[in-house]
C-alpha positions in Angstrom: 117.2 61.5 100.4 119.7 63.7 101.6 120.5 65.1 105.2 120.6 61.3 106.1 123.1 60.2 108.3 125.6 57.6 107.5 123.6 55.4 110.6 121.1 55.3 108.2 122.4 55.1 105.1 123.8 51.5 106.7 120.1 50.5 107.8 118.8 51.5 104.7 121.3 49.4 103.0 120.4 46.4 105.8 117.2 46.8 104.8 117.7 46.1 101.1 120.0 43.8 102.0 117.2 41.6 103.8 114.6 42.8 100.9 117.1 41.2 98.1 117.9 37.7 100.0 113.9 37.4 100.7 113.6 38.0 97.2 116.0 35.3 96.2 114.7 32.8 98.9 111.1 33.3 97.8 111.9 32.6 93.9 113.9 29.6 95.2 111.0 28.1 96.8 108.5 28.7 93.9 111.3 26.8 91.8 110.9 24.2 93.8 106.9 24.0 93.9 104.6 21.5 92.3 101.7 23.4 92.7 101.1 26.5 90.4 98.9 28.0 93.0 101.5 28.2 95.8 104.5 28.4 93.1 102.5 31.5 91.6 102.3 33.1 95.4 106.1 33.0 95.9 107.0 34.3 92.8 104.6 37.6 93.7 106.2 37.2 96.8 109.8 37.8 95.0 109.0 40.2 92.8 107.7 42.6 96.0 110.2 41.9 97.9 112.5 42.8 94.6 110.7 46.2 93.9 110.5 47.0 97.7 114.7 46.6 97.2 115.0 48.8 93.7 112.1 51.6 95.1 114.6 52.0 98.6 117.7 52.3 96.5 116.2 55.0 93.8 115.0 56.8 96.7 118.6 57.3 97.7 
């Protein structure tokens, strides 16, 4: 993406930031669940929030 600013290079990076500890939180919580249902949702979850992260940064 260039022509961005460095303001939003640093949001950009804040959002991948928040995009990668969501990721890690989420895979925590399925590592925590009992039920497959709900520990199969979180792990989606992570893995979005993971390639949300990864598609951002290539983008750069």
């Amino acid at each position: 993406m260039p022509g961005l600013s460095q303001s939003e290079l640093n949001s950009i990076r804040e959002i991948v930031s928040s995009h990668q500890t969501v990721a890690n939180k989420l895979s925590d919580y399925a590592n925590q669940c009992q039920d497959s249902n709900i520990k199969q949702m979180f792990s989606k979850a992570a893995q979005d929030a993971t390639k949300s992260a990864q598609n951002l940064i290539q983008m750069l």
